[in-house]
Steps between C-alpha positions, in 0.01 A plus 500: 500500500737681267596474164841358613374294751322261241843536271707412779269220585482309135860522528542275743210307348722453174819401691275235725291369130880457369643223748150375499389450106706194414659642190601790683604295771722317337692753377534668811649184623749443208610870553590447855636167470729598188563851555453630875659768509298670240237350636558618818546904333173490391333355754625758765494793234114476470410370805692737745446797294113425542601491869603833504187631283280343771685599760486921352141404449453418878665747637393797259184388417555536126697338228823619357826353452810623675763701307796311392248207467698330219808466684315387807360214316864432323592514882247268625576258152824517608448370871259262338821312393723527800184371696504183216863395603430507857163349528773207346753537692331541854253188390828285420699616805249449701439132411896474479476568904225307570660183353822549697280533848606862522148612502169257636226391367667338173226373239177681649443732200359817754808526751706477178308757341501712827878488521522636167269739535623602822879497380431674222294794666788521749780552243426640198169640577602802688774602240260451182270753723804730540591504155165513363445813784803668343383461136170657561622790735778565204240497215239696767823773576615487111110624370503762766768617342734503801787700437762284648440066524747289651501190718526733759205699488261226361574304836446864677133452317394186629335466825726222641271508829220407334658236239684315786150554766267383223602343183780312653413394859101462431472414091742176554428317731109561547431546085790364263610189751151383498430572130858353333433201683170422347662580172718301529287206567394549133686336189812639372390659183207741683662626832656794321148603348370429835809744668418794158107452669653557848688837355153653475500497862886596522404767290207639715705430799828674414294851373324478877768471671698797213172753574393443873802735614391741248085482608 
């Protein structure tokens, strides 16, 4: 065990102490109640950006943070917000169709959660991968010092075979479908913290999927 590894580790062990010391806990649950979207930035700032530490730890075998790591975790912050609104507005469309009769199942608390889960994943899954994809191959392109970096040649970059084979058409429906649904089976206030946990995978996922082509 590394140096890193036990770093890494009481991380995690600090985050998990905070929504489980009562003090601590409370905050947390003030902070998310009264100000989400801030609460949702720093939630996904820490939490994904340890994703991608584990996830260069995994695959390299040795700890070191990615260049540009700063404005990955901005990034990730960033989609930590845009993930807050929709968790909202999927859960309250959702039960919105369900009422009418549009959808079955109204009132038992798993179909409703697997709707949302499942609507969600559909929809704006896929393009928060794509963006997220394009961020990271710009800021990968921009500290290789590419000479010339346009829309155009970061989508040149990606391996679309491989995003489409494996993050989209294996990730959602056998990982995130399955996992959003069980978070969302949780109270309000602690399914984003539950989706920032889930970014640890995203984060380990979306580098394996980046560097297989390249192995």
């Amino acid at each position: 065990m590394k140096k890193g590894d036990i770093i890494w580790g009481l991380g995690i062990a600090v985050i998990a102490a905070i929504l489980i010391v009562p003090a601590s806990h409370a905050v947390f649950v003030n902070l998310t109640t009264y100000h989400p979207y801030i609460a949702g930035f720093i939630k996904f700032c820490i939490l994904a950006t340890m994703g991608e530490l584990l996830a260069i730890r995994i695959i390299t075998s040795g700890w070191s943070a990615p260049k540009g790591w700063v404005f990955r975790a901005i990034i990730w912050g960033f989609l930590g917000m845009a993930i807050t609104l929709t968790f909202s507005i999927f859960a309250g469309g959702v039960t919105a169709v369900m009422a009418k009769g549009l959808l079955p199942g109204n009132g038992n608390s798993i179909i409703w959660a697997f709707f949302v889960s499942s609507s969600m994943n559909l929809s704006f899954g896929p393009s928060m991968m794509i963006f997220h994809r394009f961020t990271d191959t710009f800021l990968d392109m921009k500290y290789e010092k590419e000479s010339s970096i346009s829309v155009s040649s970061i989508a040149k970059r990606i391996d679309w075979s491989g995003f489409y084979s494996f993050v989209i058409l294996k990730t959602i429906p056998f990982f995130w479908i399955p996992a959003h649904t069980i978070v969302f089976l949780l109270p309000a206030e602690y399914r984003v913290i539950a989706a920032a946990f889930l970014s640890i995978a995203l984060g380990g996922i979306l580098a394996f999927a980046k560097k297989k082509p390249n192995k």
